[in-house]
Backbone as JSON Lines, residues from 0, in Angstrom:
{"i":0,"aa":"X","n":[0.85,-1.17,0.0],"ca":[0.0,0.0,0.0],"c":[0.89,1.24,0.0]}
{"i":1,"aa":"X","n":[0.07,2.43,-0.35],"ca":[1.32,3.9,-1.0],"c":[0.96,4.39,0.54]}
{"i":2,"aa":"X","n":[2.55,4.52,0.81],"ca":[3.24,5.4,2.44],"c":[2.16,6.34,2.07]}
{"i":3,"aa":"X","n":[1.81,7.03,1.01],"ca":[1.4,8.25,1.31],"c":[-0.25,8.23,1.54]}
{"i":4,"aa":"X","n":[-0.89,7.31,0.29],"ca":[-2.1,7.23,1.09],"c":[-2.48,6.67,2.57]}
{"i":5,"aa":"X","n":[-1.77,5.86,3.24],"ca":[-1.75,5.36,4.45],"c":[-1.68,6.9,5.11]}
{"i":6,"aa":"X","n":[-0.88,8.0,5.11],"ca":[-0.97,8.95,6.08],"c":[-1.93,10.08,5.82]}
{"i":7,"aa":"X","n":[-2.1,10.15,4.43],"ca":[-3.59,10.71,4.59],"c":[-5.09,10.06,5.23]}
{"i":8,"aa":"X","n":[-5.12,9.02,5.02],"ca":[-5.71,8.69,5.86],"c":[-6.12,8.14,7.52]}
{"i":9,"aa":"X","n":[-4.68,8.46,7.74],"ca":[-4.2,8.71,8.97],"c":[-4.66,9.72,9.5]}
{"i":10,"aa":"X","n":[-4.61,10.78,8.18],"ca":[-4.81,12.3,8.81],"c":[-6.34,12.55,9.26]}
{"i":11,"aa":"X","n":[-7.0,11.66,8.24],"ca":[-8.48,12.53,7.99],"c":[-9.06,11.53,9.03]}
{"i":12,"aa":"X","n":[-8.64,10.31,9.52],"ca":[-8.78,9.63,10.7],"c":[-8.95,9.94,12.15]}
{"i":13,"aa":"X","n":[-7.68,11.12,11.95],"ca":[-7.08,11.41,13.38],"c":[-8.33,12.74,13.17]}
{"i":14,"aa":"X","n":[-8.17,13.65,12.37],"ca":[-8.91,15.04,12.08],"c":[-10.94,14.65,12.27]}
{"i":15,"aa":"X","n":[-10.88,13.55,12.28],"ca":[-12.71,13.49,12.6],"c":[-12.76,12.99,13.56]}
{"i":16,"aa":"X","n":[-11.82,12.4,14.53],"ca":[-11.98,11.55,15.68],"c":[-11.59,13.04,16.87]}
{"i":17,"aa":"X","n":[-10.65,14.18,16.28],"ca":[-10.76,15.24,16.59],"c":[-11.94,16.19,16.8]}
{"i":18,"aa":"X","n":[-12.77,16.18,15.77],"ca":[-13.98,17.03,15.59],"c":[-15.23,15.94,16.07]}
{"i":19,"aa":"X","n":[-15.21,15.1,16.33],"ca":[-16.48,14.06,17.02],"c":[-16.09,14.31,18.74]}
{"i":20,"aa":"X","n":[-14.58,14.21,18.66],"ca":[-14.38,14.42,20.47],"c":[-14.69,15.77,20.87]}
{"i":21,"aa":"X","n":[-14.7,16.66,20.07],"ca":[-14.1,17.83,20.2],"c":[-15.98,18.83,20.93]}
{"i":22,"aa":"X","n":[-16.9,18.1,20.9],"ca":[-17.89,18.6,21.54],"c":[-17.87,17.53,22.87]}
{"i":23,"aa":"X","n":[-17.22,16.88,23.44],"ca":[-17.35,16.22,24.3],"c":[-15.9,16.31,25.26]}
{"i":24,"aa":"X","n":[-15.55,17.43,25.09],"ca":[-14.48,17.64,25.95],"c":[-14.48,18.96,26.53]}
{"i":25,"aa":"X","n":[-13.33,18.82,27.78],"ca":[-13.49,20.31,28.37],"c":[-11.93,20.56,28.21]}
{"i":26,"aa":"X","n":[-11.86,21.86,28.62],"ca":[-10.52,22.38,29.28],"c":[-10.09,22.26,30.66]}
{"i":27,"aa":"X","n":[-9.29,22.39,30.92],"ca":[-8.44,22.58,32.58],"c":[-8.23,24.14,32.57]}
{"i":28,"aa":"X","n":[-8.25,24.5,34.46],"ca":[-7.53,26.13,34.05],"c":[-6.97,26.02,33.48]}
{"i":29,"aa":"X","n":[-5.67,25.78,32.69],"ca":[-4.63,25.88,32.89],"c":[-4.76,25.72,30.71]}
{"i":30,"aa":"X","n":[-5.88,25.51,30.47],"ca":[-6.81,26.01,28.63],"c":[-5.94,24.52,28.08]}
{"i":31,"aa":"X","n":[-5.68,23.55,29.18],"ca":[-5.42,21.87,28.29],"c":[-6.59,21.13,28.41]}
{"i":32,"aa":"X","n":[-6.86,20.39,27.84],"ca":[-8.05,19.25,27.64],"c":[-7.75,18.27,28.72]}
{"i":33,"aa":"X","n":[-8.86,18.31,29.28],"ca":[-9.1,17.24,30.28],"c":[-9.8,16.45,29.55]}
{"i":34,"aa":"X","n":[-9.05,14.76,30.54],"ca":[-9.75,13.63,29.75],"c":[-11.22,13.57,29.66]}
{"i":35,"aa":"X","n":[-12.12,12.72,29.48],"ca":[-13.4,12.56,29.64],"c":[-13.45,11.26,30.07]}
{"i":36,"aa":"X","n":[-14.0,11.37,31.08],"ca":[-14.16,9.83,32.14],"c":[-15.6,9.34,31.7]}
{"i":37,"aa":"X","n":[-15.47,8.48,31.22],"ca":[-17.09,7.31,30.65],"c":[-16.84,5.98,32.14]}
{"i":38,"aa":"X","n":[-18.26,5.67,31.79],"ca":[-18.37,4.56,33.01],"c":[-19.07,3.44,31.56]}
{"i":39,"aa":"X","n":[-19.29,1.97,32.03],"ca":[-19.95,1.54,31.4],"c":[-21.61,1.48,31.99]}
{"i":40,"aa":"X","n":[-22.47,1.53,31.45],"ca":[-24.09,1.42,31.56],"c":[-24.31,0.4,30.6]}
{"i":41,"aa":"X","n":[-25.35,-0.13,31.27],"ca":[-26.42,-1.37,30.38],"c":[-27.66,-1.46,30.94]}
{"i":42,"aa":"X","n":[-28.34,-0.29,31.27],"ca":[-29.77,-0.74,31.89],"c":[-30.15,0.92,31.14]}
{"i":43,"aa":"X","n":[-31.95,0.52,30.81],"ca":[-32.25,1.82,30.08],"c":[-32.74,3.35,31.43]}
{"i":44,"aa":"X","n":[-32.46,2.15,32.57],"ca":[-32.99,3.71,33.4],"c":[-31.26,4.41,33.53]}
{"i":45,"aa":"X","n":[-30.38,3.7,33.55],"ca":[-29.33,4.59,33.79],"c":[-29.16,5.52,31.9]}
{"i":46,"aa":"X","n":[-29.58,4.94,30.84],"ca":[-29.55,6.15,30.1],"c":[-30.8,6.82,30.0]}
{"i":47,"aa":"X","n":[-31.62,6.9,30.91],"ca":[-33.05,7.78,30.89],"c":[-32.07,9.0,32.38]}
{"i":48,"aa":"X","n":[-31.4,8.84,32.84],"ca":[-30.58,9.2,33.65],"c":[-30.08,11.03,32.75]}
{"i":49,"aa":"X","n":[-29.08,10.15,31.86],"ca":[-28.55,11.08,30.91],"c":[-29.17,12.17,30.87]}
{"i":50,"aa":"X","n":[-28.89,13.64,30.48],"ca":[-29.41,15.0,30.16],"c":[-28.72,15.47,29.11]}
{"i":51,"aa":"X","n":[-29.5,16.5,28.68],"ca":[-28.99,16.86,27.39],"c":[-27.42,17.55,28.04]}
{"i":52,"aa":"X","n":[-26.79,17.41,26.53],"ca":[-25.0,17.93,26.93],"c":[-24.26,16.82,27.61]}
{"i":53,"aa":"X","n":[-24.77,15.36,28.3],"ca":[-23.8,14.29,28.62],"c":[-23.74,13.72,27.33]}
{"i":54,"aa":"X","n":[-22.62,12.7,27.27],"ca":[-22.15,12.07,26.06],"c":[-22.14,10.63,26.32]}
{"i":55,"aa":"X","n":[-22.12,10.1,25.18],"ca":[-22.33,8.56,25.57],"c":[-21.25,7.83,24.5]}
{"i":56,"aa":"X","n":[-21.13,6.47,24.33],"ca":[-20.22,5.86,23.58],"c":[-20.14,4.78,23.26]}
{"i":57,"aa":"X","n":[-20.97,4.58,21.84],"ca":[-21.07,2.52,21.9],"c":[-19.78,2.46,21.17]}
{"i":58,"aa":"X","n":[-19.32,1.02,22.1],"ca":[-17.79,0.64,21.34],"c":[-17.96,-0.93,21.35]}
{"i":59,"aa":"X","n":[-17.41,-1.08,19.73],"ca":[-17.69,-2.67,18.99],"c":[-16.03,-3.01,19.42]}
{"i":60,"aa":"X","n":[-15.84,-3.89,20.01],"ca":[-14.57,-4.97,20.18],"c":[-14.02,-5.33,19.19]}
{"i":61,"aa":"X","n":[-15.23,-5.87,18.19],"ca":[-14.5,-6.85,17.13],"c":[-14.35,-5.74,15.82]}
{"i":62,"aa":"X","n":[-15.45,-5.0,15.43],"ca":[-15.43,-3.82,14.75],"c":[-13.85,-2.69,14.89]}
{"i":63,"aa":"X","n":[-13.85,-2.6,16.48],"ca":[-12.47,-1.79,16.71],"c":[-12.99,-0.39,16.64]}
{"i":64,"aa":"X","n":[-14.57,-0.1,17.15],"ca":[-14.77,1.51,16.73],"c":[-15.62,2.21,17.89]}
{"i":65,"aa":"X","n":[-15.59,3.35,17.73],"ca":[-16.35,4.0,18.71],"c":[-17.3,4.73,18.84]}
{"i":66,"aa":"X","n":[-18.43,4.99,18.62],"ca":[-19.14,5.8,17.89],"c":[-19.64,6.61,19.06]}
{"i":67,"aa":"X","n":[-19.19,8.02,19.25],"ca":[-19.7,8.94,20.09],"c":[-20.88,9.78,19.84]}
{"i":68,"aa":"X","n":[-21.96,9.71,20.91],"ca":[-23.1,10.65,20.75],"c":[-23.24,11.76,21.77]}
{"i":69,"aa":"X","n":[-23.86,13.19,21.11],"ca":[-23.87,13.82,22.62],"c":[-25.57,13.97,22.67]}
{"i":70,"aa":"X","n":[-26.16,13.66,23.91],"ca":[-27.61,13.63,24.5],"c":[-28.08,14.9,23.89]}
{"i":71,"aa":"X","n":[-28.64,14.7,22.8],"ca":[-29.6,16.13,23.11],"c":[-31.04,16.58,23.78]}
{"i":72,"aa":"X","n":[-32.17,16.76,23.48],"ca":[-33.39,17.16,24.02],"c":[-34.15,15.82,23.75]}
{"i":73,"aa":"X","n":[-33.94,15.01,22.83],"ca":[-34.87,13.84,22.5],"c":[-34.47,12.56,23.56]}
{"i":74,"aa":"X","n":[-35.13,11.77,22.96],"ca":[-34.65,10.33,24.14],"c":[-34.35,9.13,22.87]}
{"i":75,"aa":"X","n":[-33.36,9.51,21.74],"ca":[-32.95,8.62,21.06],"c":[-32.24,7.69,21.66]}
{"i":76,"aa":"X","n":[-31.18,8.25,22.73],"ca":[-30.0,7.62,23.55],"c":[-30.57,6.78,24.0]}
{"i":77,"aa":"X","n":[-31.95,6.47,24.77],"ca":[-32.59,5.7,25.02],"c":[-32.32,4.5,24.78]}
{"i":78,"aa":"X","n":[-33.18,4.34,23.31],"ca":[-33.63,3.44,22.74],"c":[-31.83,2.54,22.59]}
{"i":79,"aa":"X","n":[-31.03,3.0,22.25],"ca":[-29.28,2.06,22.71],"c":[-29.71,1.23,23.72]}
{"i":80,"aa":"X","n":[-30.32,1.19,24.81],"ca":[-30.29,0.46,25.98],"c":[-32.12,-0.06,26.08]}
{"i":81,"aa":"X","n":[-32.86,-0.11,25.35],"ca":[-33.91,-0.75,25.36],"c":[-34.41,-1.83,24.29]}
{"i":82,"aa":"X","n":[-34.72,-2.56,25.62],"ca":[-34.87,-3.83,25.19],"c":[-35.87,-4.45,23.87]}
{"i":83,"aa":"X","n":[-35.96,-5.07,22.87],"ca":[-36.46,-4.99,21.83],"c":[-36.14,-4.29,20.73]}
{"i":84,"aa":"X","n":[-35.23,-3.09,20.59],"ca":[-35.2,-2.5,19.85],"c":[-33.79,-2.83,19.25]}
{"i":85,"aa":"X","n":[-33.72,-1.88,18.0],"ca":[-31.98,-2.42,17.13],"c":[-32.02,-1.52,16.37]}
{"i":86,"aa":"X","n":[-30.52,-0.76,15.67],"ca":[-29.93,-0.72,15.01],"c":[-28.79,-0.97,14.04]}
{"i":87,"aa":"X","n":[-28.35,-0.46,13.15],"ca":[-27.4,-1.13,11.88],"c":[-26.4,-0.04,12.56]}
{"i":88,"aa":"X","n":[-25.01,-1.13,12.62],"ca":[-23.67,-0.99,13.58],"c":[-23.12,-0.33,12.18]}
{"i":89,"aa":"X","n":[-22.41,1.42,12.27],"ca":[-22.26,2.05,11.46],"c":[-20.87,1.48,10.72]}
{"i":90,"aa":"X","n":[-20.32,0.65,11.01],"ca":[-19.11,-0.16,10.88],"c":[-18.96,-1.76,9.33]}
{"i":91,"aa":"X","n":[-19.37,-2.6,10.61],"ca":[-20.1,-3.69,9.67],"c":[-21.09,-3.53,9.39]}
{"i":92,"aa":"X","n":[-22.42,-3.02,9.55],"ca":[-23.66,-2.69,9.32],"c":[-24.36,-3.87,9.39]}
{"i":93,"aa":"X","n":[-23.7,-4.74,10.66],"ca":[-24.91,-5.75,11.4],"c":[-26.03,-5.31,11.76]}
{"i":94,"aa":"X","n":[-26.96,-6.15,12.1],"ca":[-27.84,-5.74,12.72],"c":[-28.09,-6.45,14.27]}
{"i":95,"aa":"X","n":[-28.35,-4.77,15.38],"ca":[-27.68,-4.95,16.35],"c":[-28.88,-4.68,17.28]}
{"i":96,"aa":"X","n":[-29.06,-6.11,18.1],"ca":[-30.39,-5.77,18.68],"c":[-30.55,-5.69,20.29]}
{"i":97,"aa":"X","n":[-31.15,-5.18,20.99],"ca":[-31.21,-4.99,22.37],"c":[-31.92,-5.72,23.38]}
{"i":98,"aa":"X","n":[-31.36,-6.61,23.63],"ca":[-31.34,-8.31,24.48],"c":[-31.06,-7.82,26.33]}
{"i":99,"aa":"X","n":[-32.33,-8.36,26.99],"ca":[-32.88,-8.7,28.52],"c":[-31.71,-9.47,28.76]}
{"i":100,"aa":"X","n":[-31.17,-9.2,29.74],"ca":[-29.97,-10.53,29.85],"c":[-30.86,-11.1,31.76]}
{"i":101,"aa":"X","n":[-31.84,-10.76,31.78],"ca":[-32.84,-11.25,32.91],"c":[-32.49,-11.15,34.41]}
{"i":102,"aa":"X","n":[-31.1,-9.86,34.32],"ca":[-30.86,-9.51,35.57],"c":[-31.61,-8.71,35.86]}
{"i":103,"aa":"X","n":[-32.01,-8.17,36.75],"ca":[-33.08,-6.9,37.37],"c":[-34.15,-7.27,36.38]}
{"i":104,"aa":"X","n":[-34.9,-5.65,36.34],"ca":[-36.4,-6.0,35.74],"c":[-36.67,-4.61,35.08]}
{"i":105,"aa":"X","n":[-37.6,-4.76,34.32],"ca":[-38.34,-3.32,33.7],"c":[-37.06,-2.41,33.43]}
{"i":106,"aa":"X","n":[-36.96,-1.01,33.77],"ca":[-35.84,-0.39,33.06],"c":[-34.97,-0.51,33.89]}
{"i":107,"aa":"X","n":[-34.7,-1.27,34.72],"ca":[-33.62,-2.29,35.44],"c":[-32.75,-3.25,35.07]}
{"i":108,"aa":"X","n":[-33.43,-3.53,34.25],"ca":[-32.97,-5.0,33.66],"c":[-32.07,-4.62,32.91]}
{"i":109,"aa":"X","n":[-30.95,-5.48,33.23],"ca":[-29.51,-5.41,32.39],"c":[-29.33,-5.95,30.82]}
{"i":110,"aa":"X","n":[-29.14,-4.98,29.9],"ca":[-29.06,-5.59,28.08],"c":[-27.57,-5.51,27.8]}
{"i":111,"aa":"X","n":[-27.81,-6.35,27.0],"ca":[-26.53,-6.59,26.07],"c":[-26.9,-6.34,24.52]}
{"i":112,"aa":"X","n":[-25.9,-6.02,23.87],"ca":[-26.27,-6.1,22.27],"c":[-25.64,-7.27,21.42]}
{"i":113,"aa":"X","n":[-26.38,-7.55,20.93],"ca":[-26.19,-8.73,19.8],"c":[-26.3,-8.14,18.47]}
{"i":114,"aa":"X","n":[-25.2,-8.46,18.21],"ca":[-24.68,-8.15,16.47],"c":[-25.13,-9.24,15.86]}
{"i":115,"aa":"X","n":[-26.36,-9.31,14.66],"ca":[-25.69,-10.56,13.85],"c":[-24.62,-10.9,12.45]}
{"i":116,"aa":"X","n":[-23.53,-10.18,13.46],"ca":[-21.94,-10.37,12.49],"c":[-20.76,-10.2,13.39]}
{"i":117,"aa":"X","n":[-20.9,-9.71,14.72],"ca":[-19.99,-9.93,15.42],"c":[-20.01,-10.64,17.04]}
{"i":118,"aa":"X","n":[-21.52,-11.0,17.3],"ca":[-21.52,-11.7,18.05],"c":[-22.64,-11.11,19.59]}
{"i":119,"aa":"X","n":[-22.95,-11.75,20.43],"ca":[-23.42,-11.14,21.45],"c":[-22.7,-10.59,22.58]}
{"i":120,"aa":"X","n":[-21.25,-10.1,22.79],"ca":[-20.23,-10.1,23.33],"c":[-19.3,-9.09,23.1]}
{"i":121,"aa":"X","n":[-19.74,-8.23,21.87],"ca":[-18.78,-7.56,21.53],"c":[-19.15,-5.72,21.37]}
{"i":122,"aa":"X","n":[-20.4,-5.76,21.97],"ca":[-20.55,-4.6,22.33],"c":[-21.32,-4.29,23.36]}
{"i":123,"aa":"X","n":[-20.76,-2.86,23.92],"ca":[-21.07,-2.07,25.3],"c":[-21.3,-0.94,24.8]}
{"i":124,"aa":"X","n":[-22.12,0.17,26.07],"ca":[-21.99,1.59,25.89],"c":[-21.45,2.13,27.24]}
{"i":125,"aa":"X","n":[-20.89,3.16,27.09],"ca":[-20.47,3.95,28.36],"c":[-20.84,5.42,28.1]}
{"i":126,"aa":"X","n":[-20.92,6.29,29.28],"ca":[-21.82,7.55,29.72],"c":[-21.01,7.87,30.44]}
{"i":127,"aa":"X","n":[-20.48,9.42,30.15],"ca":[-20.26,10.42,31.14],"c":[-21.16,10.43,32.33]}
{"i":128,"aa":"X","n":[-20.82,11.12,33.79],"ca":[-21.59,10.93,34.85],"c":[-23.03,11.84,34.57]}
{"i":129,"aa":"X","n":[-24.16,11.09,34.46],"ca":[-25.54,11.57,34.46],"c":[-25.33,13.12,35.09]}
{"i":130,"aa":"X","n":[-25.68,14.37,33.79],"ca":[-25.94,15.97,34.62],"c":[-24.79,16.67,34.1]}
{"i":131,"aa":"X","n":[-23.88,15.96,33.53],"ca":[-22.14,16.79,34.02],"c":[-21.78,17.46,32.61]}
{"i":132,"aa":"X","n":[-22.78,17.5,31.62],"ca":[-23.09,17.69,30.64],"c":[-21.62,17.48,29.55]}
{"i":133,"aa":"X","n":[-21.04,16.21,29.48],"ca":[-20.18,15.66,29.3],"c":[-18.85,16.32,29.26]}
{"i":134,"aa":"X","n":[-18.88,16.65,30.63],"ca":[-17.47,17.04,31.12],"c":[-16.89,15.85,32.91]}
């Protein structure tokens, strides 16, 4: 493969993973970027939790990707963590559905996602702390 296309696309790699983080970060006094601390969640009351301005983050294992959202006014974020429902994984473009794993109950109850192309195992989401409007 050409050295050179490998670092352009290095570039435009690094340059959108820049501008996707880049509403989900803060500064320090001191005008450096502080990290952003995610926890993992799997129950839909902890993302009914969420407020607009926290950020969230489904990440595929086997995919290798991360797809960052920031909460706005709607309750799309939701539906990531409720049970019955699915979307197409922007990656492989499995289809990725939202599975009771029969711990707790109602919006208690702990889900997992099932890919059917990478497995039931290979994806999670994680959330900035509920309020902190992803800082």
């Amino acid at each position: 493969m050409n050295a050179g296309f490998v670092n352009v696309v290095t570039l435009a790699v690094t340059i959108a993973m820049v501008t996707l983080l880049g509403g989900c970060t803060t500064t320090t006094k001191h005008g450096g970027a502080r990290p952003l601390h995610m926890k993992h969640i799997d129950t839909q009351a902890e993302a009914e939790a969420l407020t607009a301005g926290d950020c969230l983050a489904m990440v595929c294992s086997m995919c290798r990707n991360v797809v960052f959202h920031r909460v706005g006014s709607g309750t799309a974020h939701v539906d990531l963590l409720t049970v019955g429902k699915s979307h197409t994984c922007s990656d492989c473009k499995g289809d990725v559905r939202v599975v009771g794993t029969g711990e707790g109950s109602g919006k208690s109850e702990k889900v997992k996602h099932v890919c059917s192309n990478c497995g039931a195992d290979a994806m999670f989401i994680c959330a900035t702390q509920p309020g902190s409007g992803g800082q």
